[in-house]
mmCIF file of the N, C-alpha and C atoms, coordinates in Angstrom:
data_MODEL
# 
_entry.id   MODEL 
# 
loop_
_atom_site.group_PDB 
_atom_site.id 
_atom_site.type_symbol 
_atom_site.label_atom_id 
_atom_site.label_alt_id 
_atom_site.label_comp_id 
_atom_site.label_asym_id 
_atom_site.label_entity_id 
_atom_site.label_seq_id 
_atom_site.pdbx_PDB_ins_code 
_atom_site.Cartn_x 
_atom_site.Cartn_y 
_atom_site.Cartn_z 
_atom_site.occupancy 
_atom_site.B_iso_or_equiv 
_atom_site.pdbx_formal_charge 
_atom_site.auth_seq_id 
_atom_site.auth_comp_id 
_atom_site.auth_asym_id 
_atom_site.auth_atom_id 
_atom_site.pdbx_PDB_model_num 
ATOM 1   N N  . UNK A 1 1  ? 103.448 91.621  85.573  1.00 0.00 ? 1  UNK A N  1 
ATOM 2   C CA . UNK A 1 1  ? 103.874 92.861  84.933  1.00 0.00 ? 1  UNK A CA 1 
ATOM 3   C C  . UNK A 1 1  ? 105.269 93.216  85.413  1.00 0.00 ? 1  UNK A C  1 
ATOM 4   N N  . UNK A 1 2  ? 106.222 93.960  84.706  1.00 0.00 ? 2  UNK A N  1 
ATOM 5   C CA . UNK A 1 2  ? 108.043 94.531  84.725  1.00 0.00 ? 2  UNK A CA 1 
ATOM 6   C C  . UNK A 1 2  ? 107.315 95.333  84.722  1.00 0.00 ? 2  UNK A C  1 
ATOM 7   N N  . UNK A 1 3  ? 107.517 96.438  85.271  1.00 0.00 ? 3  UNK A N  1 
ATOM 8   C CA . UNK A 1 3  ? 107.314 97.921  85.163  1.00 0.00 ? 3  UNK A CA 1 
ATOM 9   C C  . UNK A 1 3  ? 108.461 98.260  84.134  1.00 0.00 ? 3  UNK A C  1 
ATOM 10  N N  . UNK A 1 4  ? 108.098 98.612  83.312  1.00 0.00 ? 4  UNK A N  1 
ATOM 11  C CA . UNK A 1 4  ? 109.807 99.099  82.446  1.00 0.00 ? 4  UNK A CA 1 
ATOM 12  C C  . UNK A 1 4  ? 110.108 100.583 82.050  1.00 0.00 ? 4  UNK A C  1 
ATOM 13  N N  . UNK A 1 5  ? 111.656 100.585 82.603  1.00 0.00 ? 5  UNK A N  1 
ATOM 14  C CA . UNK A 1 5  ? 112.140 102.135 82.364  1.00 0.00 ? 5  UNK A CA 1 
ATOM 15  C C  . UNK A 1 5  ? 112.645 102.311 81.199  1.00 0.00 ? 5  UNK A C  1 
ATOM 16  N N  . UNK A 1 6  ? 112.082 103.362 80.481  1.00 0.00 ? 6  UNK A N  1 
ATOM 17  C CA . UNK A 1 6  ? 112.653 103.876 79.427  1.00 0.00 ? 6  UNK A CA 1 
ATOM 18  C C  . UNK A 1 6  ? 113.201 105.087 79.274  1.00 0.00 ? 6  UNK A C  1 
ATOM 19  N N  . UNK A 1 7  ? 114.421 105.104 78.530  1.00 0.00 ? 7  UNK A N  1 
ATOM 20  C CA . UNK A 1 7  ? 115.591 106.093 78.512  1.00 0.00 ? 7  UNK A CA 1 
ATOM 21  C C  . UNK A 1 7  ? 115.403 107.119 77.315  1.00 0.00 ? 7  UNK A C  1 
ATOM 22  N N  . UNK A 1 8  ? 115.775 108.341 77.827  1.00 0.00 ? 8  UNK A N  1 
ATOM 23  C CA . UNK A 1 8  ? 116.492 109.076 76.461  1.00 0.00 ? 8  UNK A CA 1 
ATOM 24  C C  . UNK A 1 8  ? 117.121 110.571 76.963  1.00 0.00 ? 8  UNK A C  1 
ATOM 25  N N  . UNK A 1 9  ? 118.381 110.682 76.305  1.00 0.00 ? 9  UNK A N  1 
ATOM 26  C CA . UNK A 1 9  ? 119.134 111.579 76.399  1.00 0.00 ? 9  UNK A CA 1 
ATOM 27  C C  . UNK A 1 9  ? 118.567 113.012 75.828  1.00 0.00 ? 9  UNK A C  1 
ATOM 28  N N  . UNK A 1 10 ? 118.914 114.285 76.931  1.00 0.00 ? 10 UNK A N  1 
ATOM 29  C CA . UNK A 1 10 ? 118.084 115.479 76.556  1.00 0.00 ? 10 UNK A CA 1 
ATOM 30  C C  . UNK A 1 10 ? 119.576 116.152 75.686  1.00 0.00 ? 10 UNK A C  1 
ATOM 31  N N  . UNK A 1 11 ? 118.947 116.726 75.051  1.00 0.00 ? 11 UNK A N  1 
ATOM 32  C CA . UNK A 1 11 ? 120.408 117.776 74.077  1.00 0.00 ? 11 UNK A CA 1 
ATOM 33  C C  . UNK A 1 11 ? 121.218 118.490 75.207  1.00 0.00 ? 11 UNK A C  1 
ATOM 34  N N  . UNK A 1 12 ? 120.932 118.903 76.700  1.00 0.00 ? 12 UNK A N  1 
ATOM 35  C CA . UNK A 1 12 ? 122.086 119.213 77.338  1.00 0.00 ? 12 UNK A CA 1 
ATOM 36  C C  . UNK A 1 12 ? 122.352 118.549 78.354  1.00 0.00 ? 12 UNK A C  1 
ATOM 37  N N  . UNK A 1 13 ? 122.626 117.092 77.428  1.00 0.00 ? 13 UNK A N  1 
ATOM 38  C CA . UNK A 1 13 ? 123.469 116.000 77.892  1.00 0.00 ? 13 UNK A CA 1 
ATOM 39  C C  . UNK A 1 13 ? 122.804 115.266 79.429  1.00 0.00 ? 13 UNK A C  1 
ATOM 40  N N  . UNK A 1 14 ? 121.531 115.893 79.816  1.00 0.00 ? 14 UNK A N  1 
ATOM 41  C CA . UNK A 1 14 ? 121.268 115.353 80.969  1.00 0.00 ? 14 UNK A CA 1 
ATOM 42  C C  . UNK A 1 14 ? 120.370 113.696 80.592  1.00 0.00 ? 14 UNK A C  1 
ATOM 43  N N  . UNK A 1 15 ? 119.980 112.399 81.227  1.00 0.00 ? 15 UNK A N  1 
ATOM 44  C CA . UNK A 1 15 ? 119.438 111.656 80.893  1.00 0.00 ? 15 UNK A CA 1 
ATOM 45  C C  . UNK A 1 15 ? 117.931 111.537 81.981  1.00 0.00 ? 15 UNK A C  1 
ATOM 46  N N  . UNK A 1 16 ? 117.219 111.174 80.795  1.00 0.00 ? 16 UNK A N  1 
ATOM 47  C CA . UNK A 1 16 ? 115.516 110.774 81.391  1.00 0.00 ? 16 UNK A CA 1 
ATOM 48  C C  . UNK A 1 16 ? 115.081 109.505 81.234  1.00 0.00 ? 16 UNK A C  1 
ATOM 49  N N  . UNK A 1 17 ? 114.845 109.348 82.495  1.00 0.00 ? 17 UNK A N  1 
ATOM 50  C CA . UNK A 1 17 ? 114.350 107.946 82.655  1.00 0.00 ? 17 UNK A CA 1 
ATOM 51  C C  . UNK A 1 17 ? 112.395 107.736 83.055  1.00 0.00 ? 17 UNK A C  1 
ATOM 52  N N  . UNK A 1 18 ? 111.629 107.136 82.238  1.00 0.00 ? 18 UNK A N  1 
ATOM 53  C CA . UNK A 1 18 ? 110.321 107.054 83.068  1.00 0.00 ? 18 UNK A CA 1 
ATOM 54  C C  . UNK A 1 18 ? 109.601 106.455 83.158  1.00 0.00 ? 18 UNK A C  1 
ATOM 55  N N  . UNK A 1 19 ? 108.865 105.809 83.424  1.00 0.00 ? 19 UNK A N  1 
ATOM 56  C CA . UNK A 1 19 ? 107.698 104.404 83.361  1.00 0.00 ? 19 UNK A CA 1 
ATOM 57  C C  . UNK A 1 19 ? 106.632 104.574 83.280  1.00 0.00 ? 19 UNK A C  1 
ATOM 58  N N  . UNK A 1 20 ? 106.416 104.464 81.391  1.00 0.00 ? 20 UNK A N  1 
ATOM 59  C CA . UNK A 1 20 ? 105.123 105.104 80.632  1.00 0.00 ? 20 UNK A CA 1 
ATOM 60  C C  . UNK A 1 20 ? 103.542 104.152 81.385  1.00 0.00 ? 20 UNK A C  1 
ATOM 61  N N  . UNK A 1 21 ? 104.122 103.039 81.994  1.00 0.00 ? 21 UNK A N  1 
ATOM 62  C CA . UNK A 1 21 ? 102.789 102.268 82.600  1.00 0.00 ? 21 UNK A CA 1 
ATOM 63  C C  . UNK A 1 21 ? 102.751 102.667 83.704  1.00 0.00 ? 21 UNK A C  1 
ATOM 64  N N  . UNK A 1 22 ? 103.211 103.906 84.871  1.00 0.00 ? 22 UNK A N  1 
ATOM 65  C CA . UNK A 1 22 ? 103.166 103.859 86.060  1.00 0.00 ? 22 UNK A CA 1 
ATOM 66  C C  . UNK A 1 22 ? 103.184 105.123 86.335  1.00 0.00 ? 22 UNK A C  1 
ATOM 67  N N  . UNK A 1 23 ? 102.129 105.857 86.096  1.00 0.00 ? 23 UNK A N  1 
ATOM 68  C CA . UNK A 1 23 ? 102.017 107.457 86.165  1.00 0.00 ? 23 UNK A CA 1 
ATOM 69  C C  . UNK A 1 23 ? 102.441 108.035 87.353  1.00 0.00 ? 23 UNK A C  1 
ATOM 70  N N  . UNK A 1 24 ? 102.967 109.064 86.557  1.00 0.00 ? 24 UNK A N  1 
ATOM 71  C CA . UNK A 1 24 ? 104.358 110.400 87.597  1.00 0.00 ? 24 UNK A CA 1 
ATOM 72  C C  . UNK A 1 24 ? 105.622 109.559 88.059  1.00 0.00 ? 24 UNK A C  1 
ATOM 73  N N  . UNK A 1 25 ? 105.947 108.816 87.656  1.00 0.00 ? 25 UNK A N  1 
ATOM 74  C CA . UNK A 1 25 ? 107.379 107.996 87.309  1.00 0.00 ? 25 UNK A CA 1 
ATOM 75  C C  . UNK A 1 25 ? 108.427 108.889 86.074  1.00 0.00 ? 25 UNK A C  1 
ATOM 76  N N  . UNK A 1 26 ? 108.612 110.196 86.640  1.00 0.00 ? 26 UNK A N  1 
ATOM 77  C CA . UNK A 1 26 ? 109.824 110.243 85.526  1.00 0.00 ? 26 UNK A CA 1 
ATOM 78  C C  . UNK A 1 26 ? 111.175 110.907 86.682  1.00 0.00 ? 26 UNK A C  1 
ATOM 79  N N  . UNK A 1 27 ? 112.113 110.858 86.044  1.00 0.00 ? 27 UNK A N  1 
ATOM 80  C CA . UNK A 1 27 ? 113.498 111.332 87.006  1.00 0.00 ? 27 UNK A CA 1 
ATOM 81  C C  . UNK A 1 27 ? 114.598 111.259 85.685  1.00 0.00 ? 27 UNK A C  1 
ATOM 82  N N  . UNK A 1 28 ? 115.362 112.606 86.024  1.00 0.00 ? 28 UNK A N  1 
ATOM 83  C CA . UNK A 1 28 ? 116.537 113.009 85.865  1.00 0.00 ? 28 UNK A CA 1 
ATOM 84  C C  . UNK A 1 28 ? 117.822 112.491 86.004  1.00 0.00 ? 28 UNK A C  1 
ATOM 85  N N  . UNK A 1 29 ? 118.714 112.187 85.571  1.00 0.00 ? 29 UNK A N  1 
ATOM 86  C CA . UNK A 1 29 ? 120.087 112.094 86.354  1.00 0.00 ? 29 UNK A CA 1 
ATOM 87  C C  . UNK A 1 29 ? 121.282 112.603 85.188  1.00 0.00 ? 29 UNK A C  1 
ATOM 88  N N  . UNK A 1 30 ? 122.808 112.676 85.964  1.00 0.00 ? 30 UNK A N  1 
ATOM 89  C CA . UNK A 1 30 ? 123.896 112.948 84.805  1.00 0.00 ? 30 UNK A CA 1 
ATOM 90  C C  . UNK A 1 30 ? 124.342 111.871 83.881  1.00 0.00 ? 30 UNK A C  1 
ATOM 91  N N  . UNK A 1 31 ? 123.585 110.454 84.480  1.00 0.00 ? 31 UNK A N  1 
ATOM 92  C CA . UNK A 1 31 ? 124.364 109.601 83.487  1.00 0.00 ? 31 UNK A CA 1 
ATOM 93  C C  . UNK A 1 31 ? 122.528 108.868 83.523  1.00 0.00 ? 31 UNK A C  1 
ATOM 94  N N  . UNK A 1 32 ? 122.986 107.751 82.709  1.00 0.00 ? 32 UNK A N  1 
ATOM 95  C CA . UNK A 1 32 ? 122.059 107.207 82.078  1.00 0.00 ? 32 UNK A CA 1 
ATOM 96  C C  . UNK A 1 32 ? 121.635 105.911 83.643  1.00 0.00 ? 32 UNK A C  1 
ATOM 97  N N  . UNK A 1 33 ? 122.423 105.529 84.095  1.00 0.00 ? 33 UNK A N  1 
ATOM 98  C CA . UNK A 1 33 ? 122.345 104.264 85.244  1.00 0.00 ? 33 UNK A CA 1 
ATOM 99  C C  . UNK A 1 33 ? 121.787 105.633 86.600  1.00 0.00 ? 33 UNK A C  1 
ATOM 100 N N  . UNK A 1 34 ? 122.390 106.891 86.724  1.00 0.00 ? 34 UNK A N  1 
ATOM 101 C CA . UNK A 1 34 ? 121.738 107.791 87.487  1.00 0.00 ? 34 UNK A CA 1 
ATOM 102 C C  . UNK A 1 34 ? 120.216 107.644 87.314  1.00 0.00 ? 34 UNK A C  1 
ATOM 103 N N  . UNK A 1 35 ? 120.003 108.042 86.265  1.00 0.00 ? 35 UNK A N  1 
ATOM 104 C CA . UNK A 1 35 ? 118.364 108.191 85.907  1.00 0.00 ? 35 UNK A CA 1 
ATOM 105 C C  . UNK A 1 35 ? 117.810 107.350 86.249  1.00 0.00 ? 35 UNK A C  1 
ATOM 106 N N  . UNK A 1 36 ? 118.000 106.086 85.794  1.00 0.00 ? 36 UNK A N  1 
ATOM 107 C CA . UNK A 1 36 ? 117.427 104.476 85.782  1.00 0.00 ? 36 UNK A CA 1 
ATOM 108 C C  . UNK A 1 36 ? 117.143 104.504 87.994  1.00 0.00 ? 36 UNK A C  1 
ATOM 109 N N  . UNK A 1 37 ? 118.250 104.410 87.871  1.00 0.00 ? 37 UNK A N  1 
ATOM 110 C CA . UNK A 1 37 ? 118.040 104.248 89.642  1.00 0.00 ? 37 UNK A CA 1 
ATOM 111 C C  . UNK A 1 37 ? 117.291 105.457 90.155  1.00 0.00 ? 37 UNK A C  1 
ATOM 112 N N  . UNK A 1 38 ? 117.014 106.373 89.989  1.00 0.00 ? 38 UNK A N  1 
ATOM 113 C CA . UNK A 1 38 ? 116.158 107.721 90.503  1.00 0.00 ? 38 UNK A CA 1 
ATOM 114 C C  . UNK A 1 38 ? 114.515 106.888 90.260  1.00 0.00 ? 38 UNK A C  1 
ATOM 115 N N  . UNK A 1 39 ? 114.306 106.756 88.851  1.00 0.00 ? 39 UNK A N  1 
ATOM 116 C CA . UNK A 1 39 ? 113.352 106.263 88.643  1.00 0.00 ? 39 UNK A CA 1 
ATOM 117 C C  . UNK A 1 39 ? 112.327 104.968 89.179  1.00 0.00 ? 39 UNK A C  1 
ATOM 118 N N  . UNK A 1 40 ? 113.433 104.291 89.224  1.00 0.00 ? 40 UNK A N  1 
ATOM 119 C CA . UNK A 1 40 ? 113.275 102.964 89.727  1.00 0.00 ? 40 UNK A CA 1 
ATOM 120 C C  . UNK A 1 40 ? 112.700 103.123 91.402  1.00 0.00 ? 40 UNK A C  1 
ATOM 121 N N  . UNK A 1 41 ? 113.521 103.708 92.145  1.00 0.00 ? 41 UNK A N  1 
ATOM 122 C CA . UNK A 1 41 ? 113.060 104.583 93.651  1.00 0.00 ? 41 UNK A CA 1 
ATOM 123 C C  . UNK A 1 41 ? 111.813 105.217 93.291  1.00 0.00 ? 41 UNK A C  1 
ATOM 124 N N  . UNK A 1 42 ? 111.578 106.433 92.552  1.00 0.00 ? 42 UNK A N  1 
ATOM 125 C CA . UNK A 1 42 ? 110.711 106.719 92.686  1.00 0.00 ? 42 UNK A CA 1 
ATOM 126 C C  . UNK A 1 42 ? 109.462 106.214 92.562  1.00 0.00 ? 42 UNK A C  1 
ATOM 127 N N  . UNK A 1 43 ? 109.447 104.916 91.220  1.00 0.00 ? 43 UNK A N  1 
ATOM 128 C CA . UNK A 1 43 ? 108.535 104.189 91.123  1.00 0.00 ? 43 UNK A CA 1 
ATOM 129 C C  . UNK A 1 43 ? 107.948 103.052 92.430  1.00 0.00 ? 43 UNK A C  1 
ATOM 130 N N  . UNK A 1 44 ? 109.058 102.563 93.380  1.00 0.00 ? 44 UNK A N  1 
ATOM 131 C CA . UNK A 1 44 ? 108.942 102.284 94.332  1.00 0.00 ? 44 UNK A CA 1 
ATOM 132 C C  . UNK A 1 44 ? 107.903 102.651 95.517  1.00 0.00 ? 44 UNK A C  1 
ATOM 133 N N  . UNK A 1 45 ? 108.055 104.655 95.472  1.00 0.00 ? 45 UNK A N  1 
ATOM 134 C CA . UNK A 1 45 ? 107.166 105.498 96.490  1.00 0.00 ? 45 UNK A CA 1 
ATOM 135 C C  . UNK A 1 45 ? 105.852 105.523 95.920  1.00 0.00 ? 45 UNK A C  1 
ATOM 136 N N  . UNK A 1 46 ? 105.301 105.427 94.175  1.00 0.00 ? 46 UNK A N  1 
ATOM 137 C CA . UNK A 1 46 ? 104.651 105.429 93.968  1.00 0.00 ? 46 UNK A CA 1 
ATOM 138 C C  . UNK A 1 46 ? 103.613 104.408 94.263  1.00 0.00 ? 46 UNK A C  1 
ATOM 139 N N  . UNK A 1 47 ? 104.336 103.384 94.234  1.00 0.00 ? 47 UNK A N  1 
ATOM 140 C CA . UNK A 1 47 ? 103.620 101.731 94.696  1.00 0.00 ? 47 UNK A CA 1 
ATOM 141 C C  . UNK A 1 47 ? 103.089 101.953 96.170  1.00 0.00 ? 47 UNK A C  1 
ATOM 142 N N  . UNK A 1 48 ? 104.304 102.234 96.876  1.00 0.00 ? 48 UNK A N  1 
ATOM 143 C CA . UNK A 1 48 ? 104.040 102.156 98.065  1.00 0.00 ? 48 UNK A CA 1 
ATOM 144 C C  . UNK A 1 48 ? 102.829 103.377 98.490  1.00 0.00 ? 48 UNK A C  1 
ATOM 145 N N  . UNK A 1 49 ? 103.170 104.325 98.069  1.00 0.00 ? 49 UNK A N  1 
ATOM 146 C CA . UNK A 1 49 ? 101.736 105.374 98.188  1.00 0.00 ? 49 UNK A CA 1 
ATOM 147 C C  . UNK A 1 49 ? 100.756 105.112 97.560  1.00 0.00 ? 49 UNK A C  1 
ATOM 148 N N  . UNK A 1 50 ? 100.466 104.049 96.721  1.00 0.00 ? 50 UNK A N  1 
ATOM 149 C CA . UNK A 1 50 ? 98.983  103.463 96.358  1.00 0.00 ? 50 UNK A CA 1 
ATOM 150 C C  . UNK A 1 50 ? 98.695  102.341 97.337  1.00 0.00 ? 50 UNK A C  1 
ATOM 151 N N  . UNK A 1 51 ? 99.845  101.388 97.935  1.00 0.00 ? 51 UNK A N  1 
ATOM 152 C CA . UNK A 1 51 ? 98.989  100.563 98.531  1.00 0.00 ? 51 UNK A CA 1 
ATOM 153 C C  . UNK A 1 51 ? 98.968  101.675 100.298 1.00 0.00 ? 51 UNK A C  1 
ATOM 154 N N  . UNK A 1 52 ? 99.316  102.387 100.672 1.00 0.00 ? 52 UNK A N  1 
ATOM 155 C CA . UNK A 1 52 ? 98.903  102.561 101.700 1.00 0.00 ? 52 UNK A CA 1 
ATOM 156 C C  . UNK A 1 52 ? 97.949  103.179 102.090 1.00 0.00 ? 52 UNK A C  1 
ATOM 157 N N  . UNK A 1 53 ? 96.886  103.965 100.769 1.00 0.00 ? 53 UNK A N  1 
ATOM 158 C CA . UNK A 1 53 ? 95.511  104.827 100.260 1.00 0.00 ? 53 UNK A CA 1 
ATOM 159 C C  . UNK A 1 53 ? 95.110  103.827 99.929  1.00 0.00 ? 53 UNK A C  1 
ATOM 160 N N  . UNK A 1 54 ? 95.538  102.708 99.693  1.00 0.00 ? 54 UNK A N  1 
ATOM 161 C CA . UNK A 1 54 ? 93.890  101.390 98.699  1.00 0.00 ? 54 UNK A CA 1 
ATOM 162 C C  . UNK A 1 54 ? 93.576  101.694 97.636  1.00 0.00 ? 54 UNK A C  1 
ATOM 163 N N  . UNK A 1 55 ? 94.835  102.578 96.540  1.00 0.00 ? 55 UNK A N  1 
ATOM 164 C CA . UNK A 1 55 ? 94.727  102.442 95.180  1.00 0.00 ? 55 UNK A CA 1 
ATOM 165 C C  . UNK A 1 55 ? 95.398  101.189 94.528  1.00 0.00 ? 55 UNK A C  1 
ATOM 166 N N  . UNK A 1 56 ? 94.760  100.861 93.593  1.00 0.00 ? 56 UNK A N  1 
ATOM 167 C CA . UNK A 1 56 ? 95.329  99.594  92.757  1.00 0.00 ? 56 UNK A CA 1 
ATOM 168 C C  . UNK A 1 56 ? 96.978  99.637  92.366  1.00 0.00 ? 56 UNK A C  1 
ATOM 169 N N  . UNK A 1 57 ? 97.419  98.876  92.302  1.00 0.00 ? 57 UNK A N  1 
ATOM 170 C CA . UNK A 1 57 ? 98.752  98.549  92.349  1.00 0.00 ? 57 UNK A CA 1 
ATOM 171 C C  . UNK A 1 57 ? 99.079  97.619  90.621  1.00 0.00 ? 57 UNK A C  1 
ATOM 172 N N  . UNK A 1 58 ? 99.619  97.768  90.268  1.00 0.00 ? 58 UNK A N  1 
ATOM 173 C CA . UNK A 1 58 ? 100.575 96.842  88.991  1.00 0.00 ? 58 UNK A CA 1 
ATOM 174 C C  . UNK A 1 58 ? 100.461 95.420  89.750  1.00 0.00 ? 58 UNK A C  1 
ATOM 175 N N  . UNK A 1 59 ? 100.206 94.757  88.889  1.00 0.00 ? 59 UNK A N  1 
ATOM 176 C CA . UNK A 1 59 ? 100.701 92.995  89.863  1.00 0.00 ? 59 UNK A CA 1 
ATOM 177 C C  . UNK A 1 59 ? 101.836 92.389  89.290  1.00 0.00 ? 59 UNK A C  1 
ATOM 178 N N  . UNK A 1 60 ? 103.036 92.301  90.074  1.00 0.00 ? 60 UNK A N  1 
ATOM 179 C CA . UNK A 1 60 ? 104.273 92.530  89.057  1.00 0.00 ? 60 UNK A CA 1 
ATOM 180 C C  . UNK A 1 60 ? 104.199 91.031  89.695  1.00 0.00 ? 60 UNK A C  1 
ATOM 181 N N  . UNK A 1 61 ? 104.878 90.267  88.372  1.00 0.00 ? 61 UNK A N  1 
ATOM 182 C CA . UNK A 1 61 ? 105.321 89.085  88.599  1.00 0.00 ? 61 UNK A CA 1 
ATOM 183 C C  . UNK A 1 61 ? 106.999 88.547  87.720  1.00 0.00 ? 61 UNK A C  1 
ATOM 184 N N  . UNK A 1 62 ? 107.638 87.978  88.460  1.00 0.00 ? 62 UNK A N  1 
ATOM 185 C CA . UNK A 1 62 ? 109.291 88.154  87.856  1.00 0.00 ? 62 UNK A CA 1 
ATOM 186 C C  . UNK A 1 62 ? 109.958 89.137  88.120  1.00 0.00 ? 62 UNK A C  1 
ATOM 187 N N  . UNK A 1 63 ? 110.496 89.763  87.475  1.00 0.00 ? 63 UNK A N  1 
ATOM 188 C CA . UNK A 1 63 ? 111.473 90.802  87.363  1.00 0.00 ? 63 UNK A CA 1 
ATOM 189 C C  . UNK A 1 63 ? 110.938 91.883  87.676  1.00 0.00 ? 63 UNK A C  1 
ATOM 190 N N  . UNK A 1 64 ? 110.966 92.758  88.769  1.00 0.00 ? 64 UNK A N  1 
ATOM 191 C CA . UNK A 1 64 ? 110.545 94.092  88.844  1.00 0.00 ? 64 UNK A CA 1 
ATOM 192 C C  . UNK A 1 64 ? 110.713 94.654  87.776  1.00 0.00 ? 64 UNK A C  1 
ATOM 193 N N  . UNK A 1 65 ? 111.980 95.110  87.410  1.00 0.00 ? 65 UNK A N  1 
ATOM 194 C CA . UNK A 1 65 ? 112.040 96.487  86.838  1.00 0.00 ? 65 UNK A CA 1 
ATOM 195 C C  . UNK A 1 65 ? 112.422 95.762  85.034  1.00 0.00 ? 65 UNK A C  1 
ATOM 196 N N  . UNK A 1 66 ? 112.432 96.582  84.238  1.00 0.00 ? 66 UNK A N  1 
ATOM 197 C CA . UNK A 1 66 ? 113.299 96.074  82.718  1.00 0.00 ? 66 UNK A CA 1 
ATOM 198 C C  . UNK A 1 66 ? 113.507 97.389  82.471  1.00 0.00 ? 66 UNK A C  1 
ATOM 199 N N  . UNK A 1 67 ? 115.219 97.807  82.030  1.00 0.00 ? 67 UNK A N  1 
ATOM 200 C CA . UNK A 1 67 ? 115.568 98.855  81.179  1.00 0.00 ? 67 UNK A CA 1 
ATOM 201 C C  . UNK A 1 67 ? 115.445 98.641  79.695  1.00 0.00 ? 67 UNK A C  1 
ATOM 202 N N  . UNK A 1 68 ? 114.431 99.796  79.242  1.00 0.00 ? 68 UNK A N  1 
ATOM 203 C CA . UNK A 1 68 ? 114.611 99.439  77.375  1.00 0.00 ? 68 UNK A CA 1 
ATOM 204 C C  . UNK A 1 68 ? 115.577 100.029 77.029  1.00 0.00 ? 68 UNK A C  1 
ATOM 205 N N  . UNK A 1 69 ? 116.421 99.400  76.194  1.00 0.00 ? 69 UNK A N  1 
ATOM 206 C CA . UNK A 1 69 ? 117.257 99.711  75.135  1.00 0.00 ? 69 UNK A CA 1 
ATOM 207 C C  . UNK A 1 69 ? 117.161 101.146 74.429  1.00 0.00 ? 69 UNK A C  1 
# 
């Protein structure tokens, strides 16, 4: 599994980034590569705070992350 971030611009210009397969993965930023990297971290703490409780984890194989278009 890529965990993949997906983008979209809010009408006051701020960008959202979030990872619809990896619940409470969303983040903010002023530019679009801001967001992506907020997200990407945060999705990180999320992993890491499931495996250190013994919740199931994504089994990522290849490429961590994919930005959609």
């Amino acid at each position: 599994m890529t965990i993949r971030i997906e983008t979209e611009q809010e009408t006051d210009g701020r960008w959202i980034a979030d990872a619809p397969d990896l619940s409470g993965v969303m983040a903010y930023g002023q530019t679009k590569e801001q967001a992506v990297r907020f997200a990407e971290a945060l999705a990180l703490r999320v992993i890491a705070e499931r495996l250190e409780y013994g919740e199931p984890v994504p089994e990522v194989t290849g490429q961590l992350f994919e930005v959609a278009v």
